[in-house]
Structures are given as structure tokens and as C-alpha cells.
Residue frames relative to the residue before (quaternion, step in Angstrom):
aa qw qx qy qz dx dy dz
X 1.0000 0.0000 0.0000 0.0000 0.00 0.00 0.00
X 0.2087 -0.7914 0.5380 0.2016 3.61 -0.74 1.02
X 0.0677 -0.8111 0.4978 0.2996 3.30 -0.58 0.23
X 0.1718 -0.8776 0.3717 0.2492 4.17 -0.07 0.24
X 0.0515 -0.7557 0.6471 0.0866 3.74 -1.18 0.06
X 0.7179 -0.5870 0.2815 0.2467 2.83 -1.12 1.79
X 0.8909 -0.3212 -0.0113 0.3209 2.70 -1.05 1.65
X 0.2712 0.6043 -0.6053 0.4416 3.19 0.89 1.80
X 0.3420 -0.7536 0.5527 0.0980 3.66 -1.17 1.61
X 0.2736 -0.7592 0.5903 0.0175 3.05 -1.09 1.49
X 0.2899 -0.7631 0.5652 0.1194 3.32 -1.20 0.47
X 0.2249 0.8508 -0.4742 -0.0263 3.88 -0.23 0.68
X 0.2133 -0.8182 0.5077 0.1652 3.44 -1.06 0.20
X 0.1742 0.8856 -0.3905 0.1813 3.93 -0.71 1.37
X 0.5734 -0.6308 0.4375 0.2862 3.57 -0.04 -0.09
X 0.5511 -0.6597 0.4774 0.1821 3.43 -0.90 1.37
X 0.2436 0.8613 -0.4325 -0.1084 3.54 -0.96 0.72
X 0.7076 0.2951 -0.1996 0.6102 2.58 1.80 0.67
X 0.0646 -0.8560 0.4990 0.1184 3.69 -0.61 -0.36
X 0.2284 -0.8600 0.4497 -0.0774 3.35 -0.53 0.61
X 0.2449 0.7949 -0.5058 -0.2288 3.58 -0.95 0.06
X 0.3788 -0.7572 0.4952 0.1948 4.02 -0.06 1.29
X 0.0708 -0.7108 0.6996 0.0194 3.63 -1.21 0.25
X 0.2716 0.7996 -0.5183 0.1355 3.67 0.30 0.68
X 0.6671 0.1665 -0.1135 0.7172 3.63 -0.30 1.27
X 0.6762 -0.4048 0.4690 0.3987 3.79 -1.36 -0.93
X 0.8264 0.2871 -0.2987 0.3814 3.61 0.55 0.37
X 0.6158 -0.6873 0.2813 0.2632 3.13 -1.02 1.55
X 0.1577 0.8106 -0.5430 -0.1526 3.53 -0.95 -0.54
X 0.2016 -0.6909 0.6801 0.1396 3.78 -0.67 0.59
X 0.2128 -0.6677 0.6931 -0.1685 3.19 -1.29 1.77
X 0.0164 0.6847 -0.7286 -0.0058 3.35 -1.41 0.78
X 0.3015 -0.5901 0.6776 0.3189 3.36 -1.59 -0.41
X 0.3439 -0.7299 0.5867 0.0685 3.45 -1.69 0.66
X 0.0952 0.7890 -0.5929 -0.1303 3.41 -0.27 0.38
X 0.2588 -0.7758 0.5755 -0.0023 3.15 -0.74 1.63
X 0.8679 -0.0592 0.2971 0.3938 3.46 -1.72 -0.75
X 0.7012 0.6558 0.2085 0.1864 1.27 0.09 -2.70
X 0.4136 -0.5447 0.4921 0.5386 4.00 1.05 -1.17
X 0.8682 -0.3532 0.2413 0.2515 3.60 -1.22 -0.96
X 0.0869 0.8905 -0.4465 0.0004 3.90 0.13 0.55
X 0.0843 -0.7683 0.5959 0.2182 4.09 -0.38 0.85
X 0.2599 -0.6781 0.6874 0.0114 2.94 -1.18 0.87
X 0.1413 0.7630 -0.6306 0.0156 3.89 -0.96 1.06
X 0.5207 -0.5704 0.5974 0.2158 3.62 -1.74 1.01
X 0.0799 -0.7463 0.6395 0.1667 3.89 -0.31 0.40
X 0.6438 0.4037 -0.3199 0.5659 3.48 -0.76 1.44
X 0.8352 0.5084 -0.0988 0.1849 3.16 0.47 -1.08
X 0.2233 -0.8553 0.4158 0.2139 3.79 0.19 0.58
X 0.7299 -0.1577 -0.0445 0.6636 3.23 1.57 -0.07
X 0.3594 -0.6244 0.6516 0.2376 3.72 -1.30 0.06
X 0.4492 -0.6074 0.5718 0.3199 3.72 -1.04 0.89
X 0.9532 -0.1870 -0.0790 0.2243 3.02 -1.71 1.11
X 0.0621 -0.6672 0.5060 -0.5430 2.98 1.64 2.04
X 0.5777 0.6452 -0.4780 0.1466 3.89 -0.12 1.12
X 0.7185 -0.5422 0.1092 0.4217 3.11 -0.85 0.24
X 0.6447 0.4478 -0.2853 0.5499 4.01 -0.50 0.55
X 0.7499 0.5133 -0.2759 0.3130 3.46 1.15 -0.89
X 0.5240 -0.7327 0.3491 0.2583 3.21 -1.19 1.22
X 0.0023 0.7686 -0.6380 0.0480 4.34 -0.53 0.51
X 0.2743 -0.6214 0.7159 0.1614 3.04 -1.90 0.75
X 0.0733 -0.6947 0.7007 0.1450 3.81 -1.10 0.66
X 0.1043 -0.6600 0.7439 -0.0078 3.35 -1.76 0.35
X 0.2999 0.6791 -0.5283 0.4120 3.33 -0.59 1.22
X 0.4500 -0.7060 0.4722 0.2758 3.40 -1.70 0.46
X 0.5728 -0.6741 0.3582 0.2986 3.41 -0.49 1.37
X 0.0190 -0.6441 0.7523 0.1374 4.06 -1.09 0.15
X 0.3879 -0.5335 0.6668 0.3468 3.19 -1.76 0.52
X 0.0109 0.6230 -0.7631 -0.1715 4.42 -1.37 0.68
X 0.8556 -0.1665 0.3399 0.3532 2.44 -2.51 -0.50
X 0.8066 0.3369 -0.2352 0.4250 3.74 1.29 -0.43
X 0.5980 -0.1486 0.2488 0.7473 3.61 1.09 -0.34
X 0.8544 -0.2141 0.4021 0.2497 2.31 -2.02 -1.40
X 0.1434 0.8313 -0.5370 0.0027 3.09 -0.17 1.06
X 0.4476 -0.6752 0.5612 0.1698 3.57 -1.89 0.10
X 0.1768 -0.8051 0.5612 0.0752 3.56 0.02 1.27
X 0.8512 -0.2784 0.0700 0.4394 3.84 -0.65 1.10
X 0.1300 0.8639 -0.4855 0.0328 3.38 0.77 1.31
X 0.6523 -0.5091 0.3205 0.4610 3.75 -0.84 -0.76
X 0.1568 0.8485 -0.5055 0.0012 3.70 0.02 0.37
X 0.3757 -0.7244 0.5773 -0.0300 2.68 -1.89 1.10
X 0.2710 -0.7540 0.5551 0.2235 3.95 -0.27 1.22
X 0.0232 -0.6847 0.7044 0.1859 3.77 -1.18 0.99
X 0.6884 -0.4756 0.4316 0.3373 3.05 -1.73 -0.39
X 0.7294 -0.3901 0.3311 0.4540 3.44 -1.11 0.02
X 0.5039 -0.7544 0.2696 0.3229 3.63 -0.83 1.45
């Protein structure tokens, strides 16, 4: 469960389980899901049609300021970091 406070950046670390790419309106966005600790976090690239080596199974840190969406918690172009295998 995340809990958030206004515009305080969080930092999490989890495993791809999904991927996505959304076209709502005229701009792109590439969306995943995270499965964290923590529970679940989507995380999307506005613009983006995909994000190098952003795949599925694959472990990443994000860092960014949380928004509440239409799904939870989500990260809108945060900073991320590919790790290795856990």
C-alpha cells in the first residue's frame, strides 16, 4: 500500500509485469506495471513508444513524484534505473 504526500518523490524498486503502449488523444505513452514490495505501481513515458530495455520480468528502480490515476499510483516519466537479475 503506497501511501503519498504532496509532491514528495518516492523511490521504488520491482519487476515488470506488463507493458503496454496507450494512444489516447495524439500522444503516445508506454505504460508498464511494477510489482513492488510495496504492492503495485504503473509507471508511463509520455511520448514514448517504448523505453530501451524496459521488458517484461525485468528488474528497474523508478524515482519520481507519485500521482493518484484512474489506476492507483502511478509515475508519469520518472527516472529509472535497469538492475540485474534478483
Amino acid at each position: 500500500e503506497f501511501t503519498m504526500s504532496p509532491r514528495q518523490q518516492i523511490t521504488r524498486v520491482g519487476t515488470v509485469l506488463s507493458r503496454s503502449f496507450l494512444s489516447p488523444s495524439d500522444v503516445p505513452s508506454f505504460r508498464i506495471c511494477l510489482e513492488t514490495a510495496g504492492g503495485f505501481i504503473n509507471v508511463r513515458w509520455l511520448g514514448r513508444m517504448e523505453v530501451p530495455g524496459v521488458t517484461l520480468g525485468r528488474r528497474l528502480q523508478v524515482c519520481g513524484i507519485p500521482l493518484q490515476g484512474e489506476d492507483g499510483v502511478e509515475l508519469i516519466n520518472p527516472d529509472y534505473h535497469l538492475l540485474g537479475d534478483k
